[in-house]
PyMOL commands that place a pseudoatom at each C-alpha (Angstrom):
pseudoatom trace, name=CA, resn=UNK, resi=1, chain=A, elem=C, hetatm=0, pos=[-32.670, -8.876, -33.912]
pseudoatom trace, name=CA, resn=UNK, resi=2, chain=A, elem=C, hetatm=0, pos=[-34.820, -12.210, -33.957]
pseudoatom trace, name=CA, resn=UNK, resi=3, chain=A, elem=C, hetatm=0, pos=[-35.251, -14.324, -30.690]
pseudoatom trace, name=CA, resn=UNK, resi=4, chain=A, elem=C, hetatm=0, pos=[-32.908, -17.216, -30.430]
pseudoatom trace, name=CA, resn=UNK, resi=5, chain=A, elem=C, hetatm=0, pos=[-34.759, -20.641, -28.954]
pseudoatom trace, name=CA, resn=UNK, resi=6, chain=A, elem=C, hetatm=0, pos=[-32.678, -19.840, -25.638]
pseudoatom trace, name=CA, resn=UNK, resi=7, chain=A, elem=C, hetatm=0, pos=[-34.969, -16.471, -24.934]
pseudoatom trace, name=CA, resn=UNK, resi=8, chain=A, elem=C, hetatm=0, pos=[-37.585, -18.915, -25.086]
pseudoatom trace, name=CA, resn=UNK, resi=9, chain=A, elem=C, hetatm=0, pos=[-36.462, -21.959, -23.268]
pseudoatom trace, name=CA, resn=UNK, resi=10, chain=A, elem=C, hetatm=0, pos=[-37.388, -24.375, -25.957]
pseudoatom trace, name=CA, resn=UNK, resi=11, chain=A, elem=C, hetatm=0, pos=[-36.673, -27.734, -25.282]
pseudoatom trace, name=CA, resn=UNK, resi=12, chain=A, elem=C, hetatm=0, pos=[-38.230, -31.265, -26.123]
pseudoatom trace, name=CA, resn=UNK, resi=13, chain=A, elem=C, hetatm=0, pos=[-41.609, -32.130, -24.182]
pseudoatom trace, name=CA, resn=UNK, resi=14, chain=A, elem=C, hetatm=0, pos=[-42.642, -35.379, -23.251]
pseudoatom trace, name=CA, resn=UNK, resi=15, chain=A, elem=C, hetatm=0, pos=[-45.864, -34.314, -24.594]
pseudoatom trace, name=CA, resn=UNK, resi=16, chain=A, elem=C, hetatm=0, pos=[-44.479, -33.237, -28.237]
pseudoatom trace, name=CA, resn=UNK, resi=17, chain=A, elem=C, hetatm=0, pos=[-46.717, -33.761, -31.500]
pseudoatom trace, name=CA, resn=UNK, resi=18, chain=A, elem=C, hetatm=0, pos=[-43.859, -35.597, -33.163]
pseudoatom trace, name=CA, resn=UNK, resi=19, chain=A, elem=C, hetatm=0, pos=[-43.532, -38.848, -32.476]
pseudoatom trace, name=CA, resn=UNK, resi=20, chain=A, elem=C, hetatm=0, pos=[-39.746, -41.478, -32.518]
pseudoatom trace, name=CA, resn=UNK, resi=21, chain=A, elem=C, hetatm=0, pos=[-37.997, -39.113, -30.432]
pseudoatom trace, name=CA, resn=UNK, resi=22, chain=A, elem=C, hetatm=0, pos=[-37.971, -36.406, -33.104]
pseudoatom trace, name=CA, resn=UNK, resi=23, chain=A, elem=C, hetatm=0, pos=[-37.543, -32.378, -31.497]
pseudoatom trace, name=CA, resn=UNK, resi=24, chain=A, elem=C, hetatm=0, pos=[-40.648, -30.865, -31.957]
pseudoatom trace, name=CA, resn=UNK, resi=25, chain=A, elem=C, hetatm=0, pos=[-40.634, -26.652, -31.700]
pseudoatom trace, name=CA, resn=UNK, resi=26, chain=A, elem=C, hetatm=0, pos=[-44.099, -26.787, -30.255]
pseudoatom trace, name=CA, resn=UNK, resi=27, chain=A, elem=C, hetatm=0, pos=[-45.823, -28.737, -27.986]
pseudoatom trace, name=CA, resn=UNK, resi=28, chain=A, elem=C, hetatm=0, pos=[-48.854, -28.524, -25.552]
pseudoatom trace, name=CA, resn=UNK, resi=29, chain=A, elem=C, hetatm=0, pos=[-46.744, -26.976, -22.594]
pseudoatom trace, name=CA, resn=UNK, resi=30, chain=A, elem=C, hetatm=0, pos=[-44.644, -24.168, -24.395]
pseudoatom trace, name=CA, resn=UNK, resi=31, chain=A, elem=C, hetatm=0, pos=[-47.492, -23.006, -26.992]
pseudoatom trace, name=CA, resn=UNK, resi=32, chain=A, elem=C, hetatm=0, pos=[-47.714, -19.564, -25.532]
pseudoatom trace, name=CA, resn=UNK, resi=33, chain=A, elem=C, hetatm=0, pos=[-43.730, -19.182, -26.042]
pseudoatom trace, name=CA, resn=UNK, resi=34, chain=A, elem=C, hetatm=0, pos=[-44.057, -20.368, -29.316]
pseudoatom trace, name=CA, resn=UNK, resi=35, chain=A, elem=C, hetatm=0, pos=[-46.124, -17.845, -30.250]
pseudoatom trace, name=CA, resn=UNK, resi=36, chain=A, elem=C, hetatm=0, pos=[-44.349, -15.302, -29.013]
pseudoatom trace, name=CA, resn=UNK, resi=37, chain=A, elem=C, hetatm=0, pos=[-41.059, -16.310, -30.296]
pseudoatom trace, name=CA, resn=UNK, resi=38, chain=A, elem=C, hetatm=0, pos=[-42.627, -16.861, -33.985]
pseudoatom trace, name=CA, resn=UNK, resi=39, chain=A, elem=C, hetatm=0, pos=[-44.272, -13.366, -34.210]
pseudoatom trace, name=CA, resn=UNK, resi=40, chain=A, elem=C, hetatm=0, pos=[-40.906, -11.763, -33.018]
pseudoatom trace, name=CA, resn=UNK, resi=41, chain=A, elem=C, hetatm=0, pos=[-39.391, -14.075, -35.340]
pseudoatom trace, name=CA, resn=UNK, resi=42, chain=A, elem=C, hetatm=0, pos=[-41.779, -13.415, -38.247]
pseudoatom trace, name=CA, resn=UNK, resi=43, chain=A, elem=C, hetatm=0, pos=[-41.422, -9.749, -37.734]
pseudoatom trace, name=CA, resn=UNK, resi=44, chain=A, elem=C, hetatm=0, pos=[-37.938, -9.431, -38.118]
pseudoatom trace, name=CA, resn=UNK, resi=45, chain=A, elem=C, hetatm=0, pos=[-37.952, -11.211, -41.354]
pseudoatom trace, name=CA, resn=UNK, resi=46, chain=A, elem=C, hetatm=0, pos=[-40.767, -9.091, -42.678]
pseudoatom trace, name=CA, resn=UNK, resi=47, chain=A, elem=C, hetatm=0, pos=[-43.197, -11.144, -42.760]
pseudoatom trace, name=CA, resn=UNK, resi=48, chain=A, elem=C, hetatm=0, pos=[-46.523, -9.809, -40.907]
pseudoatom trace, name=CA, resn=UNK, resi=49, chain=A, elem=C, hetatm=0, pos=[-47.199, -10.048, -37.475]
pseudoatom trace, name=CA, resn=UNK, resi=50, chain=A, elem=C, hetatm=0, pos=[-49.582, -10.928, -34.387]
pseudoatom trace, name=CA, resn=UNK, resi=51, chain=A, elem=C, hetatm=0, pos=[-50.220, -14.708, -35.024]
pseudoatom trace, name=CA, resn=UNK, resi=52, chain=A, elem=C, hetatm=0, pos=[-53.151, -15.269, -33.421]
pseudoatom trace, name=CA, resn=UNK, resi=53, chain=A, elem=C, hetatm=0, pos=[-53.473, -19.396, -33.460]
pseudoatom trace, name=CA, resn=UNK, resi=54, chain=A, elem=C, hetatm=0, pos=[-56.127, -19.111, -30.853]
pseudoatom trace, name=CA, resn=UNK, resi=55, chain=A, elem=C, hetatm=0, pos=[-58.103, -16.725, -32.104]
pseudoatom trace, name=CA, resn=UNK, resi=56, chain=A, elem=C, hetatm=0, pos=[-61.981, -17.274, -33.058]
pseudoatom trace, name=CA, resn=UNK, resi=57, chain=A, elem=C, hetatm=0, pos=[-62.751, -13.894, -35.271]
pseudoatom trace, name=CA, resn=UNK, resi=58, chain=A, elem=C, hetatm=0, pos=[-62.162, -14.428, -39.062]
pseudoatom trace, name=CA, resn=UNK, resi=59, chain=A, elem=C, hetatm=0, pos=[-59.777, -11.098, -38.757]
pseudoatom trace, name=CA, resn=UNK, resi=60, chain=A, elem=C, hetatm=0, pos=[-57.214, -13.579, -36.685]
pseudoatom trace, name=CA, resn=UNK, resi=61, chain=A, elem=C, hetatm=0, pos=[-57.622, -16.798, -38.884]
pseudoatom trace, name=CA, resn=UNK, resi=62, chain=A, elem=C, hetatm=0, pos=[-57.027, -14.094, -42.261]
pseudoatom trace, name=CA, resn=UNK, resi=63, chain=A, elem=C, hetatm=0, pos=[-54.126, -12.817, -40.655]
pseudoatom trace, name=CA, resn=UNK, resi=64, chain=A, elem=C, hetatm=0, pos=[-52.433, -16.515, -39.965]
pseudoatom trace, name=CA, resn=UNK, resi=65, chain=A, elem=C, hetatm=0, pos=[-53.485, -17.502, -43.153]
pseudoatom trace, name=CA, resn=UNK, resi=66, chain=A, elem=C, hetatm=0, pos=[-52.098, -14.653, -45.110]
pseudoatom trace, name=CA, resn=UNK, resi=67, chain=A, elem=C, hetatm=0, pos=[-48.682, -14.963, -42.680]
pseudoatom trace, name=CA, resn=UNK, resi=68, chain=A, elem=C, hetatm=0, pos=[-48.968, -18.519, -43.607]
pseudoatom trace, name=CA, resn=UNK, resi=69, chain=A, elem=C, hetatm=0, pos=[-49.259, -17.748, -47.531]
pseudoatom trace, name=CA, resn=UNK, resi=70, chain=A, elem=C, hetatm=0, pos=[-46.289, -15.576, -47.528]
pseudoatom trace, name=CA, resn=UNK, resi=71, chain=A, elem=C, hetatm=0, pos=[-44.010, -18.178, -45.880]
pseudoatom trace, name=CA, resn=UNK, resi=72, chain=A, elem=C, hetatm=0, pos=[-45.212, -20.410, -48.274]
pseudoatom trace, name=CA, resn=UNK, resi=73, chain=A, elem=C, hetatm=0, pos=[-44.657, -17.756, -51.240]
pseudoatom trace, name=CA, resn=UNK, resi=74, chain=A, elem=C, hetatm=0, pos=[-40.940, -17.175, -49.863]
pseudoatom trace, name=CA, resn=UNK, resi=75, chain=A, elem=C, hetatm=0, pos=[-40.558, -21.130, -49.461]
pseudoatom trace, name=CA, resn=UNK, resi=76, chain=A, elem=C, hetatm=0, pos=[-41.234, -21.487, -53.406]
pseudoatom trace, name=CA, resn=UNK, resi=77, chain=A, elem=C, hetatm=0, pos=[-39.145, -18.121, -54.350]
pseudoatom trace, name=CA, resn=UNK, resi=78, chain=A, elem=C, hetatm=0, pos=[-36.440, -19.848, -52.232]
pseudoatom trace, name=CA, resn=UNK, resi=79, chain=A, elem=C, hetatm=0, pos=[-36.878, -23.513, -54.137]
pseudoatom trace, name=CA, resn=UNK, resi=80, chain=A, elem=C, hetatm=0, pos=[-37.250, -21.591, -57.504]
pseudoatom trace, name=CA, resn=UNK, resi=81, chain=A, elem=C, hetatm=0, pos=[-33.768, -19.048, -56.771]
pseudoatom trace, name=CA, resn=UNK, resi=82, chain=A, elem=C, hetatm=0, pos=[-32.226, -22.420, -55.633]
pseudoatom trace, name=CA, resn=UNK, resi=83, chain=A, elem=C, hetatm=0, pos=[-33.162, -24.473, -59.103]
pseudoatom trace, name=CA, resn=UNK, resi=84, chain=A, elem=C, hetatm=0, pos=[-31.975, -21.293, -60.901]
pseudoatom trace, name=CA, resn=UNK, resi=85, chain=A, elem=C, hetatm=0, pos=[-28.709, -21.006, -59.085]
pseudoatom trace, name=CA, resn=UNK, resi=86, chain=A, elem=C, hetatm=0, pos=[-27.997, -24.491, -59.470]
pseudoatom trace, name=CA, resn=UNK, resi=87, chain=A, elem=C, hetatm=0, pos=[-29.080, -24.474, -63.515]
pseudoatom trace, name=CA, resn=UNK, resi=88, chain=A, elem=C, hetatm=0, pos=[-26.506, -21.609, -63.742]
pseudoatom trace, name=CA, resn=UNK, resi=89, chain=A, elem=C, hetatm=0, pos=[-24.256, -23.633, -61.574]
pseudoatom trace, name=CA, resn=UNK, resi=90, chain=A, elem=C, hetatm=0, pos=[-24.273, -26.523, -64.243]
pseudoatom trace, name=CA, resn=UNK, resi=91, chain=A, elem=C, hetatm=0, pos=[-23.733, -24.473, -67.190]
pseudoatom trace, name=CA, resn=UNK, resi=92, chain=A, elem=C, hetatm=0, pos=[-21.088, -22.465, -65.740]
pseudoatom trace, name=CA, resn=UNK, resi=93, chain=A, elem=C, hetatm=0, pos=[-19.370, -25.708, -64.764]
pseudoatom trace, name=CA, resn=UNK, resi=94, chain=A, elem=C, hetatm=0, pos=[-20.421, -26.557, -68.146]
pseudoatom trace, name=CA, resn=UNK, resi=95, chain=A, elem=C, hetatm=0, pos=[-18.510, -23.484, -69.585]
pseudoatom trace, name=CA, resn=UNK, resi=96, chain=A, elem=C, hetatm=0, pos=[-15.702, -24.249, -67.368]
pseudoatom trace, name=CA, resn=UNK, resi=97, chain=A, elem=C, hetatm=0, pos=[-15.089, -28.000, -68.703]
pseudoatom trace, name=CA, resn=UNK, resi=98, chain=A, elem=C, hetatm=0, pos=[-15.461, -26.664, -72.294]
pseudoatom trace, name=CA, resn=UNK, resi=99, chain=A, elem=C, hetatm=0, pos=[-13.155, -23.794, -72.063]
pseudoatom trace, name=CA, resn=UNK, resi=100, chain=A, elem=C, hetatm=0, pos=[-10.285, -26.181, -70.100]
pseudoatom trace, name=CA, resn=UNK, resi=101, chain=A, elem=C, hetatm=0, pos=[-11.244, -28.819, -73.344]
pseudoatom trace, name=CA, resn=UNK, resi=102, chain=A, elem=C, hetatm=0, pos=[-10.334, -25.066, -74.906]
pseudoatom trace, name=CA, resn=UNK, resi=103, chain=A, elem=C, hetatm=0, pos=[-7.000, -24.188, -72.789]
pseudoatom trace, name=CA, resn=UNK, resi=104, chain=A, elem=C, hetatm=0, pos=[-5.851, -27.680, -73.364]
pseudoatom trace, name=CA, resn=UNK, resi=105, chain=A, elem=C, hetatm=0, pos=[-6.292, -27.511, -77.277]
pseudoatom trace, name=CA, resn=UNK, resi=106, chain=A, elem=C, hetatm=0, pos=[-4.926, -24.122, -77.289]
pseudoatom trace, name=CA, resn=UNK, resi=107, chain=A, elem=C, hetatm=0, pos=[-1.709, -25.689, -75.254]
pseudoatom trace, name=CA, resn=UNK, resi=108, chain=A, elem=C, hetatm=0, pos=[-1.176, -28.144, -77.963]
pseudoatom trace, name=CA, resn=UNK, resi=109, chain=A, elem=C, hetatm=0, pos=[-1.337, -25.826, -80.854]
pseudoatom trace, name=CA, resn=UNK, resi=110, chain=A, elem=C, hetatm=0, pos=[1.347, -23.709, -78.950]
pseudoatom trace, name=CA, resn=UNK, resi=111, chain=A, elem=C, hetatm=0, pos=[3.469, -26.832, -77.862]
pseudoatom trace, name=CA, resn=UNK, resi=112, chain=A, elem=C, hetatm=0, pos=[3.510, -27.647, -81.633]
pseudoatom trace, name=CA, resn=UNK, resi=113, chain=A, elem=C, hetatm=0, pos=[4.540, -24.011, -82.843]
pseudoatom trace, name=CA, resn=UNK, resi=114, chain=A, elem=C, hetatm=0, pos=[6.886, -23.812, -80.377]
pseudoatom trace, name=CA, resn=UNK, resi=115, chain=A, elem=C, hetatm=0, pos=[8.600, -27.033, -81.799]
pseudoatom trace, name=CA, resn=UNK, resi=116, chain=A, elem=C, hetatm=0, pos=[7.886, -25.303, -85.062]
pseudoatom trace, name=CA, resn=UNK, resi=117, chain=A, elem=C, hetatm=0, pos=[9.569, -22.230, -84.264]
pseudoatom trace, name=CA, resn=UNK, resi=118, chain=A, elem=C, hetatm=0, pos=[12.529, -24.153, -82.423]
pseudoatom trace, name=CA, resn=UNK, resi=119, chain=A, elem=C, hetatm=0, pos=[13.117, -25.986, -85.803]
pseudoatom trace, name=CA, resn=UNK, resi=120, chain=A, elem=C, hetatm=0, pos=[12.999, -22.837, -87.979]
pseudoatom trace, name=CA, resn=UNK, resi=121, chain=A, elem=C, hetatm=0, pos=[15.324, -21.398, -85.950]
pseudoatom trace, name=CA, resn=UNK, resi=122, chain=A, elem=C, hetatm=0, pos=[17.952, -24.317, -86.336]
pseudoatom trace, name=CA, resn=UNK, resi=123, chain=A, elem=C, hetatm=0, pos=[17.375, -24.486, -89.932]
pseudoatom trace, name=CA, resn=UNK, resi=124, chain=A, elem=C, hetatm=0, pos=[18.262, -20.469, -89.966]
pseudoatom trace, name=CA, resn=UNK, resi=125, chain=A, elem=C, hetatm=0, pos=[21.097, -20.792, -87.737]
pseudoatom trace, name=CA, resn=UNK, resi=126, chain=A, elem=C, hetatm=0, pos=[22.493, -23.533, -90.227]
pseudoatom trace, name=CA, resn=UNK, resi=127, chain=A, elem=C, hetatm=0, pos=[21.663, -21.545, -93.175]
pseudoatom trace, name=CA, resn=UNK, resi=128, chain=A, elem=C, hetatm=0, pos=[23.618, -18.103, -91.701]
pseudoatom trace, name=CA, resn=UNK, resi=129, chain=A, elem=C, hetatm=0, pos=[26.237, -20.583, -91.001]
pseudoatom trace, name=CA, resn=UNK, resi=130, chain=A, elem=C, hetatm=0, pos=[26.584, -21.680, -94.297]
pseudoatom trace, name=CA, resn=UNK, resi=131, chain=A, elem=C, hetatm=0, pos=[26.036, -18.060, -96.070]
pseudoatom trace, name=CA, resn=UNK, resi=132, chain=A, elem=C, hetatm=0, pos=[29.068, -16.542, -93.614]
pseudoatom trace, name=CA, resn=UNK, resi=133, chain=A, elem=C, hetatm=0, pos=[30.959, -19.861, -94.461]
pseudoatom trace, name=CA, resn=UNK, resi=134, chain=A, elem=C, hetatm=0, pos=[30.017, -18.886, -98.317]
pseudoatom trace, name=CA, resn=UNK, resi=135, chain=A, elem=C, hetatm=0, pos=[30.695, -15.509, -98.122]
pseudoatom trace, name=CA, resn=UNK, resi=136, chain=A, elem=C, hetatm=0, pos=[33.897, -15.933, -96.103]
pseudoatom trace, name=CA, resn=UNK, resi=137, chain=A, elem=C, hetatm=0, pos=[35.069, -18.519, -99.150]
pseudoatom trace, name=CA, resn=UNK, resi=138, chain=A, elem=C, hetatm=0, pos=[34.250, -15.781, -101.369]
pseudoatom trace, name=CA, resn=UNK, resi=139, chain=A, elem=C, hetatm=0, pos=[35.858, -13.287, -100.195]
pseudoatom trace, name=CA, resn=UNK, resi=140, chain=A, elem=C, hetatm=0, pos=[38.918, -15.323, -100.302]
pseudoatom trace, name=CA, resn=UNK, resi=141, chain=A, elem=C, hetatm=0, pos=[38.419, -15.884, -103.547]
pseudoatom trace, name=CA, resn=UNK, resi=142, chain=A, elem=C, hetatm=0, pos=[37.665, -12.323, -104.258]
pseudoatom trace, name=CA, resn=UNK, resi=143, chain=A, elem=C, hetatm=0, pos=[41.110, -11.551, -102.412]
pseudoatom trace, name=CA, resn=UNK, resi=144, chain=A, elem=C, hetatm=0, pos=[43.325, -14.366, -104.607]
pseudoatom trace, name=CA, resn=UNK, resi=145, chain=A, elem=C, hetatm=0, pos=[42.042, -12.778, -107.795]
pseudoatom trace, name=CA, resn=UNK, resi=146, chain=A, elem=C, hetatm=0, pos=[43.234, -9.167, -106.957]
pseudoatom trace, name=CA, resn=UNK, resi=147, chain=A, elem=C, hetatm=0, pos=[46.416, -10.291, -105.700]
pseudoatom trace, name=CA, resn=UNK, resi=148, chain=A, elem=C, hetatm=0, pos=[46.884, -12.304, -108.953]
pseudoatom trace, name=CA, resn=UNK, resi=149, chain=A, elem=C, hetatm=0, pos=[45.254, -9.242, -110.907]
pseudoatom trace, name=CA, resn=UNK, resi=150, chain=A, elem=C, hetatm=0, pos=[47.804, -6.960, -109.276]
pseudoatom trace, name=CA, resn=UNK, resi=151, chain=A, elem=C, hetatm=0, pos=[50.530, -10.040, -109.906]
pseudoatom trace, name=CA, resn=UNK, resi=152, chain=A, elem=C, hetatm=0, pos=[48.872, -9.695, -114.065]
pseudoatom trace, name=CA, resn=UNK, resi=153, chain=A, elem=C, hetatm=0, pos=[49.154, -5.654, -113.896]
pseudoatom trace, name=CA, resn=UNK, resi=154, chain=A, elem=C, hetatm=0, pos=[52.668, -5.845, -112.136]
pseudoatom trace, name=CA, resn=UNK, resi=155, chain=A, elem=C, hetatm=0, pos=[54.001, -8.174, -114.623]
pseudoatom trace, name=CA, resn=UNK, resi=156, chain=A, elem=C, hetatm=0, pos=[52.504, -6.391, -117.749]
pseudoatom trace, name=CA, resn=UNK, resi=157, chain=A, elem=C, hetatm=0, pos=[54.622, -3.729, -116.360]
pseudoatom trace, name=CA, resn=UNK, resi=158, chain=A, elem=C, hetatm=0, pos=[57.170, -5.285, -116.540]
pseudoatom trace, name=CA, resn=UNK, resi=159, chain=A, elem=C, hetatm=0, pos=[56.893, -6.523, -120.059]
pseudoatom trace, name=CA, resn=UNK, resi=160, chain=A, elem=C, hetatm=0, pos=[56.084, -3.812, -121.148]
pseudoatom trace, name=CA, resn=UNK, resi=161, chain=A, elem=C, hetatm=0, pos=[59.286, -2.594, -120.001]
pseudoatom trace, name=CA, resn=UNK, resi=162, chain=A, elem=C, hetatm=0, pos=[61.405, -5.503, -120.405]
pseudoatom trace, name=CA, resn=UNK, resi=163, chain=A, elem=C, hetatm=0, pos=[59.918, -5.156, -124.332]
pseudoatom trace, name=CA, resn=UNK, resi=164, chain=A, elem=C, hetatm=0, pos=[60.808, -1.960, -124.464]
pseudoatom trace, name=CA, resn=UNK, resi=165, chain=A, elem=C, hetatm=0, pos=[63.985, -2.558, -122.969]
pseudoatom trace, name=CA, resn=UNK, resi=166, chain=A, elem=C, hetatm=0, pos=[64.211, -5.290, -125.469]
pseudoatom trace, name=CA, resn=UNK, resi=167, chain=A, elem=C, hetatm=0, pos=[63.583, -2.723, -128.325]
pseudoatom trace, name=CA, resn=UNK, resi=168, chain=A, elem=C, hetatm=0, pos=[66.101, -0.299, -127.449]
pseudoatom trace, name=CA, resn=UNK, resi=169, chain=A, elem=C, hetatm=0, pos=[68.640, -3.446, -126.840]
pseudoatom trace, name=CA, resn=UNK, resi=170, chain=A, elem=C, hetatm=0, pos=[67.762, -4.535, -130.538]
pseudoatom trace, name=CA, resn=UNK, resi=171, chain=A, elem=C, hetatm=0, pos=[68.416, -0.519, -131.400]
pseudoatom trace, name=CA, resn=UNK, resi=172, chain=A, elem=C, hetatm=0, pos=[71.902, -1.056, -130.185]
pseudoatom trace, name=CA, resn=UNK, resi=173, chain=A, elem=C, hetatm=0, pos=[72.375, -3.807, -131.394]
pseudoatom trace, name=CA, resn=UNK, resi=174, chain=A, elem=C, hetatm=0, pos=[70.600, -3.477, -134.913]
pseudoatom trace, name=CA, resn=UNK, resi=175, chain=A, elem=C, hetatm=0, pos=[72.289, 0.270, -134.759]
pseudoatom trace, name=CA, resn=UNK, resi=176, chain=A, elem=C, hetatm=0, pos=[75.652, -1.853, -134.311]
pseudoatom trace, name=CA, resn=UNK, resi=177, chain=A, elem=C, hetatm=0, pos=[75.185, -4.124, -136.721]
pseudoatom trace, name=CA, resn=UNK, resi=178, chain=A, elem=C, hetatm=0, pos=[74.669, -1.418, -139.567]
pseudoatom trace, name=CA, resn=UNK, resi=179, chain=A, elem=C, hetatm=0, pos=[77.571, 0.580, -138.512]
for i in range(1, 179): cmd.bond("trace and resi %d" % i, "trace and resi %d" % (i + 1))
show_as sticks, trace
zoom trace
């Protein structure tokens, strides 16, 4: 777990390197926490350890510098993974604003064969309307010409027998005549 500034008691010293009132992390009187608190700090981030600032051996100064270089390494991986995120950031939004362009196209095209589907559905509903009307008059039709068909055969029927009826009456009567 890193050190929080409170294990340390940092606060602003009147003696602070950063001038206008600014907070400064280090300043003359709390170097030695400093220290401290960045190697703790630097180790839980795995970065290496044992700063030695006040060191005089070129072992020391490596060390810093090489702590120093990896900060500075992470600091650009950080500024590089943050350019990247936000390049991928504008073409998703990118994608995003092109495929609601897309959605809103798309809800056109369906609003329109909706309408389209609505009207072909009238027009069939008119049409099947007008074929049952059709076949309805048809049948009627169909119904008057076998009654009158069976009216035709019925009195062909009777004709017939009223003619032969007729015949055997002008027997009779031709049979009378002659006799």
């Amino acid at each position: 777990m890193a050190a929080t500034d409170a294990d340390f008691h940092l606060r602003p010293s009147p003696q602070s390197a950063i001038p206008n009132g600014e907070f400064a992390f280090a300043d003359v009187g709390n170097l030695e926490h400093c220290i401290k608190y960045l190697n703790k700090t630097l180790v839980t981030f795995g970065f290496p350890a044992s700063l030695d600032l006040f060191a005089k051996d070129p072992v020391s100064v490596a060390r810093t510098c090489n702590c120093m270089y990896a900060l500075v390494q992470q600091r650009q991986r950080d500024v590089e993974f943050r350019e990247s995120a936000n390049e991928q950031r504008q073409r998703l939004l990118s994608d995003i604003s092109r495929l609601e362009a897309k959605v809103e196209r798309l809800e056109g095209q369906l609003q329109v064969k909706d309408r389209e589907i609505a009207t072909i559905t009238r027009t069939e509903a008119k049409a099947t309307a007008a074929f049952k009307s059709q076949i309805e008059k048809l049948q009627q039709e169909r119904d008057e010409f076998q009654r009158m068909v069976i009216g035709n055969q019925n009195f062909g029927s009777y004709y017939v027998k009223m003619d032969k009826n007729s015949d055997k009456y002008h027997c009779y009567v031709d049979a009378a005549k002659a006799s």
